[in-house]
C-alpha positions in Angstrom: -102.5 22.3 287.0 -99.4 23.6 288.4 -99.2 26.3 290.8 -97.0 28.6 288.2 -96.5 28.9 284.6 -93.6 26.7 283.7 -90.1 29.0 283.8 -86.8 29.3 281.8 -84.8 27.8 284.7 -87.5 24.6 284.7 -87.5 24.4 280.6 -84.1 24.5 280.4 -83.9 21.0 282.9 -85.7 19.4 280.2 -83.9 20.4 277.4 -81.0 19.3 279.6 -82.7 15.6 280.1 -83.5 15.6 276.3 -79.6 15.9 275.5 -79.1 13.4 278.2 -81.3 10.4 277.2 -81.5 10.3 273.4 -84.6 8.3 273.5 -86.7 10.2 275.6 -87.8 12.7 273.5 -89.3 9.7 271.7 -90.9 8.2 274.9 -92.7 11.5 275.6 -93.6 12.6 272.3 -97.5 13.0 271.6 -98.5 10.5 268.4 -99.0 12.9 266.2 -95.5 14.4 266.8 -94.0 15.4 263.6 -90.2 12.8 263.2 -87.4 14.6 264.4 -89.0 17.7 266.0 -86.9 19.9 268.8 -88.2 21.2 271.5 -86.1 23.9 271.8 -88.6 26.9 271.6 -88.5 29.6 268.8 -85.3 32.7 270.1 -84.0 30.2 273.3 -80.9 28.8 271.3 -77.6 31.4 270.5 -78.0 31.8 266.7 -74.7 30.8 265.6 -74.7 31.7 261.8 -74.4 35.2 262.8 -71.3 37.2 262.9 -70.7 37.2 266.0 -73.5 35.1 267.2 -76.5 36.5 268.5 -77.8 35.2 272.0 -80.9 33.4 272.5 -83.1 34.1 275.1 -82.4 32.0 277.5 -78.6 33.1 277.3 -80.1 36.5 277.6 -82.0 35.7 281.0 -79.3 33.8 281.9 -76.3 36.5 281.2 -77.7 39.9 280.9 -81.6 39.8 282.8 -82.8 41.8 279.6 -84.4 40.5 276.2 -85.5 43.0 273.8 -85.4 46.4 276.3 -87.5 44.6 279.5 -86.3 42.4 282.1 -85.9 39.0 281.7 -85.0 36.3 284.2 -84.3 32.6 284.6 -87.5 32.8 287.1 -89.8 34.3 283.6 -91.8 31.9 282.0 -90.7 30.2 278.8 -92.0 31.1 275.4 -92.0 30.1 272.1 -92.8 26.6 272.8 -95.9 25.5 270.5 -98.2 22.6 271.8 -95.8 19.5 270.8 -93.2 20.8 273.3 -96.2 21.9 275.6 -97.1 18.2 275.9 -93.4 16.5 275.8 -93.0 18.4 278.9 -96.0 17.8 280.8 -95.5 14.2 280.1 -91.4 14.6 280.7 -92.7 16.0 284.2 -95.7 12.9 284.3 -98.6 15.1 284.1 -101.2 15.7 281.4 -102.1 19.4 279.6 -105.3 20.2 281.2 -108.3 20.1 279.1 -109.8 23.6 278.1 -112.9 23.4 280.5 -110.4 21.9 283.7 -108.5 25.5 282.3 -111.4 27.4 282.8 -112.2 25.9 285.9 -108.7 26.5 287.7 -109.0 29.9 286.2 -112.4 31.5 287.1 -113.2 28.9 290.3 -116.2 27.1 290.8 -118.3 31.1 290.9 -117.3 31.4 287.1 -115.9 34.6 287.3 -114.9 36.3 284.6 -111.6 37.2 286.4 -109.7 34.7 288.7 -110.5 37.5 291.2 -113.7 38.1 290.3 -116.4 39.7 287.4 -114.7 43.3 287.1 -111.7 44.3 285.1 -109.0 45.5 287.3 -105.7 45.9 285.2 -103.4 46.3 287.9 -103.8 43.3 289.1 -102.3 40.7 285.8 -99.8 41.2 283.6 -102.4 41.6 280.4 -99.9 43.6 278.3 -102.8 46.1 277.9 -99.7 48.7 278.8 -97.1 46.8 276.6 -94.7 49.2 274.3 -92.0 48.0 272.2 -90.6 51.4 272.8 -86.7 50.6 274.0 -86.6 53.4 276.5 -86.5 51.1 280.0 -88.5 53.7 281.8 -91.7 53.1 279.3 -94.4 50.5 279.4 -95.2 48.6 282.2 -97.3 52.0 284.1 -100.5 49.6 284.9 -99.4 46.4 285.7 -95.1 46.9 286.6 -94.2 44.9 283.6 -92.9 45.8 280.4 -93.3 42.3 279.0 -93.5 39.4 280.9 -93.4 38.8 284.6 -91.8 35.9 286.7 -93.9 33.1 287.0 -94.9 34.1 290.7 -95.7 37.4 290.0 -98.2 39.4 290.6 -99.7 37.8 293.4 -102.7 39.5 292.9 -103.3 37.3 289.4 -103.8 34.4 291.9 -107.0 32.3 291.1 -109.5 30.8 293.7 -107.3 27.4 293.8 -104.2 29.4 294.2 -103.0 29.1 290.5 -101.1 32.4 289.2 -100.7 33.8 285.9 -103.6 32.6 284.3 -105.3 35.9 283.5 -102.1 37.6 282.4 -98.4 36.7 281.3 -98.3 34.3 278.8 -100.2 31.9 277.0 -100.8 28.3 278.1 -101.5 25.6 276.1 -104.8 22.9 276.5 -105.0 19.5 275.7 -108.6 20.7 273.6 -109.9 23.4 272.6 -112.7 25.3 273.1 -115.2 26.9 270.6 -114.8 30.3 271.1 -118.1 32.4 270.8 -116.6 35.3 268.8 -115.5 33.3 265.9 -117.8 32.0 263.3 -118.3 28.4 263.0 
């Protein structure tokens, strides 16, 4: 498992090595890869049919440091990607999506915790979103945990698991190669 969640900045390389070898994306695809599917994640790409065209998020990051009224960098991890492009780019980078349990492990440490940190709740210390607001004033959201949305992928240090992973109890999502049965959903 990587240290960091993967960023913009390292998404973006791929894309650039899918443009530059027309048959990788084939090479790297998982089986069960719908034909023809892009990896460019859902908002990244400029949307062009607009008048005058409305810049994706990676232009955003890139350009401006803002998407949708909270700071947004090249060092912020990427989003939008669904499972297929999770595991084209592990594979691009030759590694393997960790299962769910090697997930939990990396996570909570060989004590189980319920936190990488430990069993209490301390908000401060991930980027949960429990103090997201899609209110477009700068100064609001972002009290608990100093981020309105998402953080950069090395941030904050105190989100750091016992194997020295960070972001796994806050930022964004990460994707498994399994899943997990999850004990508050019916069978």
């Amino acid at each position: 498992i990587s240290k960091y969640e993967v960023s913009i900045y390292e998404y973006k390389k791929f894309l650039d090595a899918l443009d530059a070898d027309p048959g990788l994306a084939a090479r790297i695809a998982h089986p069960s890869q719908p034909p023809g599917k892009s990896h460019v994640p859902k908002g990244w790409a400029d949307e062009t049919q607009l008048e005058p065209p409305n810049p994706g998020y990676f232009n955003r990051a890139r350009k401006w440091g803002q998407y949708q009224g909270a700071p947004l960098s090249l060092d912020s991890p990427v989003f939008g990607v669904d499972w297929f492009d999770a595991y084209a780019y592990a594979n691009w980078k030759g590694h393997k999506l960790p299962t769910e349990e090697q997930w939990e492990k990396a996570a909570r440490g060989q004590q189980g915790w319920k936190y990488p940190w430990g069993d209490e709740e301390e908000l401060k210390r991930a980027n949960t979103g429990a103090d997201f607001t899609a209110n477009p004033d700068k100064d609001k959201g972002g009290e608990q945990d100093g981020f309105k949305r998402s953080s950069p992928v090395n941030q904050p240090a105190s989100d750091k698991s016992p194997y020295g992973v960070v972001g796994l109890a806050g930022n964004v999502s990460e994707w498994t190669a399994t899943l997990a049965e999850d004990p508050e959903m019916p069978g």
